[in-house]
Structure formats: C-alpha cells, structure tokens
C-alpha positions in Angstrom: -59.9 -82.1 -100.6 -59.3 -85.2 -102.4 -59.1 -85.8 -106.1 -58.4 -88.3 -108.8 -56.6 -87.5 -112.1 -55.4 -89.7 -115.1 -51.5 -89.1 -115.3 -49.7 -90.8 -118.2 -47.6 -93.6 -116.2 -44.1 -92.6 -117.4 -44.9 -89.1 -116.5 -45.7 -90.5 -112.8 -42.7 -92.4 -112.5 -40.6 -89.1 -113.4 -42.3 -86.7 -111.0 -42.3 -89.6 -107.9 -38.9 -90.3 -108.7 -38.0 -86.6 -108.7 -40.0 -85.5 -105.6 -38.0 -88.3 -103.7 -35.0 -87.2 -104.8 -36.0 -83.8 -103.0 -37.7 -85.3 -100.1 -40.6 -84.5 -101.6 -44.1 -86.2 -101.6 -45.8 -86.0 -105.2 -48.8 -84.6 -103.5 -46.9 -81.6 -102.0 -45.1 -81.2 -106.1 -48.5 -80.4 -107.1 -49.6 -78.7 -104.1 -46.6 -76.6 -105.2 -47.5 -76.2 -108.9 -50.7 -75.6 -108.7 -50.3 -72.3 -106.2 -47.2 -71.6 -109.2 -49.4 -71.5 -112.1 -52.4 -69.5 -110.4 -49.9 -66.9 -109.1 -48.8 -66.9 -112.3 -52.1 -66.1 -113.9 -52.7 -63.3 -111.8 -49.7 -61.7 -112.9 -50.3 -61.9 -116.4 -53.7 -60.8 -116.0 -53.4 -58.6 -112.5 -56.6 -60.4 -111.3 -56.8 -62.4 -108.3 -57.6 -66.3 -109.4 -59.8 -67.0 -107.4 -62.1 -64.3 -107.7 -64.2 -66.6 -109.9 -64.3 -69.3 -107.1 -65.9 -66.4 -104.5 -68.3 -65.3 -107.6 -69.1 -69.0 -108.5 -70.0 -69.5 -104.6 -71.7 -66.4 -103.8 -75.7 -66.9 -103.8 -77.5 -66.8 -107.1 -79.0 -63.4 -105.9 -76.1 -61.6 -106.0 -74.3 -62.7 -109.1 -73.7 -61.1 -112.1 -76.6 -61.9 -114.5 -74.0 -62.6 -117.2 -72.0 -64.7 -115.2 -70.4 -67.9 -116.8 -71.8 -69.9 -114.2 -75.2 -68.7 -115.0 -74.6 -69.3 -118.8 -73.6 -73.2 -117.9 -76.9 -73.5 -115.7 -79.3 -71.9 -118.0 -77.7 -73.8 -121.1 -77.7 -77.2 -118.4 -81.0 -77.4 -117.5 -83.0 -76.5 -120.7 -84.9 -79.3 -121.7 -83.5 -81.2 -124.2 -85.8 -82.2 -127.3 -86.5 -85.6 -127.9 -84.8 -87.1 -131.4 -86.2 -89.8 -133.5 -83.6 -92.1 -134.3 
C-alpha cells in the first residue's frame, strides 16, 4: 500500500542520509519501525495489534455493539443541525 506523510525536512534528510549509510532504502527504515513499535505494543499490553484491524474489518453483523468503530459511525453519520450564523 502506498501512503503520503508530512515529514519535517531536516528530519528526512537525517533518516535518508542514515538508511544509506546502511544500505538502506527510507521505505524499508519505516517498514522496519513500524513492525518495531507494534511488536512493541503487544508486549506492553500482551494483545495482538492487530486484533482491532480483523474487528474493524469483520462485517457489521458480527461486531461488538460497543465497538470503537461503531461509536465513530454512529457519531459520523448523525445529522448535523443546521446553525444560523
């Protein structure tokens, strides 16, 4: 998958000139800290992290009814009142 993010540009210059330093490409740095911090996570919480991915993709039917995801829809698509300005 592809994605865009805003990186300040000094910190850019450090991590390219780092990864090539290693023989590194920047994409396969964050490939690399990315997997780091979620194994991380699920050692401080013993969960899996991406247990909410498999919840958040699982059909509406079978969802918890107090799933976050359910709390961002039902919040998302209320109507919203109009304001007078």
């Amino acid at each position: 998958m592809k994605t865009t993010i805003d990186v300040p540009d000094d910190l850019h210059r450090a991590v390219k000139a780092r990864a090539a330093l290693e023989g590194r490409s920047v994409r396969d740095v964050t490939i690399d800290l990315y997997r780091r911090w979620l194994g991380e996570l699920m050692t401080e919480t013993g969960t899996d992290p991406h247990a909410w991915l498999r919840t958040g993709l699982a059909p509406a039917s079978q969802r918890d009814a107090g799933s976050p995801d359910r709390a961002v829809r039902s919040t998302r698509d209320r109507p919203v009142a109009a304001t007078e300005t």
